[in-house]
N, C-alpha and C positions, 0 to 999 in steps of 0.2 A: 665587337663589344656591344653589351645591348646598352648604350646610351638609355634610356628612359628607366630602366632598374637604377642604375648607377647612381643617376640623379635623384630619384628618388630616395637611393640608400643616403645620399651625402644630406637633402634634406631631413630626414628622420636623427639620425647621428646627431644634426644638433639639437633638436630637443631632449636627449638623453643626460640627464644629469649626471656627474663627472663620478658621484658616490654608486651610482647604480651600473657604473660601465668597467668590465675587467676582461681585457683580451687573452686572456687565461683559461676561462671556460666559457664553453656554450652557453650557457647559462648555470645558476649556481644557486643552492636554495639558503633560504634561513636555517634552514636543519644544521647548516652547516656553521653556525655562530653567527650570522650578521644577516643584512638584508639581500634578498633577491638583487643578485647581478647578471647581467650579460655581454657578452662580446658584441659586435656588431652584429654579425649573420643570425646570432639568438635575438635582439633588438629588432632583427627585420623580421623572422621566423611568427614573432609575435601580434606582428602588426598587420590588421586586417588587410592591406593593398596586395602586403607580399604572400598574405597568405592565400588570396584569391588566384595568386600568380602561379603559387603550386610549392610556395615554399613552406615546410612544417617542423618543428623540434618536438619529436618520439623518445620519448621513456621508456625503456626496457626493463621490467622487473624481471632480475633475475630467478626471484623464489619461485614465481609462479610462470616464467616462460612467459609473460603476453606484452605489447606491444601498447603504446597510449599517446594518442597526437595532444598536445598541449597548444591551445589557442589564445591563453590568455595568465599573467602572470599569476590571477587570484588558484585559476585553477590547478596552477603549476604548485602554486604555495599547499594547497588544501593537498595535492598526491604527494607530496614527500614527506610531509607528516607521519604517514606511516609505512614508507616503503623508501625513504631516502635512501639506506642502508644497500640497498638491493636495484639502484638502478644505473644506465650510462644515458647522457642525453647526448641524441647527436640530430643533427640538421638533414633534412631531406628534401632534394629536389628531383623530381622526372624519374626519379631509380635510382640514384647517386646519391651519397652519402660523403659526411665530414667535408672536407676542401673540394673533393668532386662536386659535391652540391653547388657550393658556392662559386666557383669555377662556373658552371653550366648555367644558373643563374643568371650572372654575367657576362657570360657569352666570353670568356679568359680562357685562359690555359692555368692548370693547379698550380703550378708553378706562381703564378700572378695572383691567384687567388690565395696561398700562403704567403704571398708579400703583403697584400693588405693583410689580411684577416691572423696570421700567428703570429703572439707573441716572439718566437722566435728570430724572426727576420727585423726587431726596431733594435735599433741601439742600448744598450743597457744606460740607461739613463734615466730610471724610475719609471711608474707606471706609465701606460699608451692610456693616451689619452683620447676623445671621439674625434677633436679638431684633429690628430695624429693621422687618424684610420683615412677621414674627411680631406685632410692633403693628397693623401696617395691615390686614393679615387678618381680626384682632377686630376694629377697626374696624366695618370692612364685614361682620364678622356681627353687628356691636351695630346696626349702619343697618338691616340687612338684620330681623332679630330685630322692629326697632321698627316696622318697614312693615305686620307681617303682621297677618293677622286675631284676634282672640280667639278 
């Protein structure tokens, strides 16, 4: 596990306000009726440390075929404006894509990486919340922590 992402992702998580956090998409525009949200891996994608690191969320317009790194949520707002209609956003790390990204990232297995990061895997008991995402993270460095060597 790369311990110093981890910790980094659990710091960032909590400055994310509970309105702008939806573990449902990668990120999500205004276009779509409300304000910009993100899941975690969209929250980190965004954030200058991880993106240094190699992490990035790409827009794919479908009408015209191309490809577009989004660094920052202003400029995410400004390309859906006119091309929300026409895109998929997903997470890229090292060549990996979706849950692989996130996985390699973190140094996981996908498997681990759609426990934290999808909706899918919490209990249905209303929206995941950041403190939600931020439990399972330590988690998996308390696991992680208890494997290694002395």
């Amino acid at each position: 596990m790369h311990v110093e992402r981890a910790t980094r992702m659990i710091e960032l998580l909590k400055d994310v306000p509970l309105e702008a956090f939806d573990l449902r998409d990668w990120i999500s525009s205004p276009a779509a009726g409300c304000g910009t949200t993100c899941c975690a891996i969209g929250w980190a994608a965004l954030d200058p440390w991880f993106q240094d690191q190699g992490l990035s969320i790409t827009v794919e317009n479908f009408k015209i075929f191309r490809l577009y790194t989004i660094k920052t949520l202003k400029a995410f707002d400004r390309w859906t404006k006119t091309n929300y209609c026409y895109s998929a956003k997903t997470p890229r790390f090292e060549g990996e894509i979706h849950f692989r990204a996130a996985a390699k990232l973190l140094d996981i297995t996908e498997k681990q990486a759609e426990w934290l990061f999808s909706v899918d895997f919490y209990e249905d008991r209303g929206p995941v919340k950041p403190v939600d995402v931020i439990k399972r993270i330590e988690q998996l460095l308390a696991e992680y922590a208890a494997i290694q060597p002395s």
